[in-house]
C-alpha positions as CSV (number, residue, x, y, z in Angstrom):
1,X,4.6,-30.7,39.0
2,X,3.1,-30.3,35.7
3,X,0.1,-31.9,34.3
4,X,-0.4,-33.3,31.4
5,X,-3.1,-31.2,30.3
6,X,-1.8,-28.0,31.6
7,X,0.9,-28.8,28.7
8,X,-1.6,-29.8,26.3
9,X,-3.2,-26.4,26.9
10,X,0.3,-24.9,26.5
11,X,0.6,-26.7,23.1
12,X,-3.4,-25.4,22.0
13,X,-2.6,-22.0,23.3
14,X,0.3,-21.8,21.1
15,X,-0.8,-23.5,18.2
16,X,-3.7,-20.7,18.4
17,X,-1.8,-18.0,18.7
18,X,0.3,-19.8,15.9
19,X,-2.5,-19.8,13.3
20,X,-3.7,-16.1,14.4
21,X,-0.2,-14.6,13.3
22,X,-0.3,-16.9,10.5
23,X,-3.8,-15.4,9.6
24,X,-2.8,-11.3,10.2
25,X,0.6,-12.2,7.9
26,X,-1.7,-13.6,5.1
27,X,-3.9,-10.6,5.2
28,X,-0.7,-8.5,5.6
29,X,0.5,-10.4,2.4
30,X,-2.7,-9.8,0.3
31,X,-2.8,-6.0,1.1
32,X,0.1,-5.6,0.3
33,X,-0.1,-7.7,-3.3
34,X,-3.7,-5.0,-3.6
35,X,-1.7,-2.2,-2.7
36,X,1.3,-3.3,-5.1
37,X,-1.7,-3.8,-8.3
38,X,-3.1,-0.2,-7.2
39,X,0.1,1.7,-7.2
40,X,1.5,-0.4,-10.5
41,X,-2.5,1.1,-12.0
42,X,-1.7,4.6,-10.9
43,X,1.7,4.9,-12.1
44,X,0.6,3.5,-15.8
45,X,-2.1,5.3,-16.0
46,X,-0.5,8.6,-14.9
47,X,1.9,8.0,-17.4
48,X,-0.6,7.8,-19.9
49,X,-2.3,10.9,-19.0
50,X,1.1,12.4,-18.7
51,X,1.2,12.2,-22.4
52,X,-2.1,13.1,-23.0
53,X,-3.4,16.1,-20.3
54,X,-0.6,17.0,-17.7
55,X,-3.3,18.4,-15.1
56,X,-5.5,15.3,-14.6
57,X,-2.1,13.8,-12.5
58,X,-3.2,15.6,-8.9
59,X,-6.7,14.6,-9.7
60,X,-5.7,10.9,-10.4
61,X,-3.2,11.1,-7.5
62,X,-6.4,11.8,-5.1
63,X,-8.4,9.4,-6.7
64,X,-6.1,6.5,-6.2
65,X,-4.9,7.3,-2.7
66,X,-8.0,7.7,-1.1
67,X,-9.4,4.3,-2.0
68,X,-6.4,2.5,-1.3
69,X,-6.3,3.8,2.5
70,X,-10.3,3.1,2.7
71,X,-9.5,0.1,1.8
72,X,-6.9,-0.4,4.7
73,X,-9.3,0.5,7.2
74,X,-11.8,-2.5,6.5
75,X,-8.6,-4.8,7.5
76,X,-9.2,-7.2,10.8
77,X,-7.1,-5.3,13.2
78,X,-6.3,-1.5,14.3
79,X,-2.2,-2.7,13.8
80,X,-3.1,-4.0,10.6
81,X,-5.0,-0.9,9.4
82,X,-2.8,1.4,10.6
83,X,0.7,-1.2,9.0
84,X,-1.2,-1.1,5.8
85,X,-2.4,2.6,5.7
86,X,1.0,4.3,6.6
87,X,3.1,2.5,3.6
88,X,-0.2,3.0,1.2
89,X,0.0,6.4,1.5
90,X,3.9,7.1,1.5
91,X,4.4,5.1,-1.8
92,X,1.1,7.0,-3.5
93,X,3.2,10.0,-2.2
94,X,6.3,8.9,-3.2
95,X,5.1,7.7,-6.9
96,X,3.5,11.4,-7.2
97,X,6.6,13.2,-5.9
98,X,8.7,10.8,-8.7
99,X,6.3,12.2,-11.1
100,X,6.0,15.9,-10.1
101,X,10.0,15.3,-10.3
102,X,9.7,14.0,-14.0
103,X,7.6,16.7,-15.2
104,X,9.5,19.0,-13.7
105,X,12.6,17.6,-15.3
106,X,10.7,17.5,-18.7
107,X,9.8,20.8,-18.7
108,X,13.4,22.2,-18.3
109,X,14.1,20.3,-21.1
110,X,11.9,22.2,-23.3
111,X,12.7,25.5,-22.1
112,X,16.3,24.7,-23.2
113,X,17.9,25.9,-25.8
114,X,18.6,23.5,-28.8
């Protein structure tokens, strides 16, 4: 038979464990919202410097991407880190690669002839 506090333990333990993925999910969630604000920076501001000096876009794209997994690292757990490092730095990637795409695209445009 069971005891009735070997089933309150059961309840604690899982109440516990309850609140701990609760806790990793939250962090999860505000990485992710930091990771969201730091890409949404990089992509406006390598638009701007699109328009203004082409070549500063691999030195931004560094820049920005380097922080961002830093930043991963300092989370609780290793499967945290390693959940938020891995998407941080495809999307940098992905942004840049959109916007090694664009230029590219723009500058066939102006070879074009009219």
């Amino acid at each position: 038979e069971t005891s009735v506090g070997e089933v309150a333990l059961v309840a604690i333990k899982g109440v516990i464990d309850m609140v701990a993925v609760g806790t990793i999910i939250m962090d999860l969630m505000e990485a992710t919202l930091e990771e969201a604000e730091a890409i949404m920076s990089l992509a406006i501001t390598t638009v701007i410097l699109q328009i203004s000096d082409p070549r500063k876009e691999e030195i931004l794209e560094a820049e920005t991407l380097a922080p961002m997994v830093g930043e991963a690292n300092t989370l609780p757990n290793h499967e945290t880190k390693v959940a938020m490092a891995v998407p941080a730095a495809a999307v940098a990637m992905a942004v840049a690669e959109g916007f090694n795409y664009y230029r590219a695209a723009k500058l066939s445009r102006r070879r074009e002839p009219e």
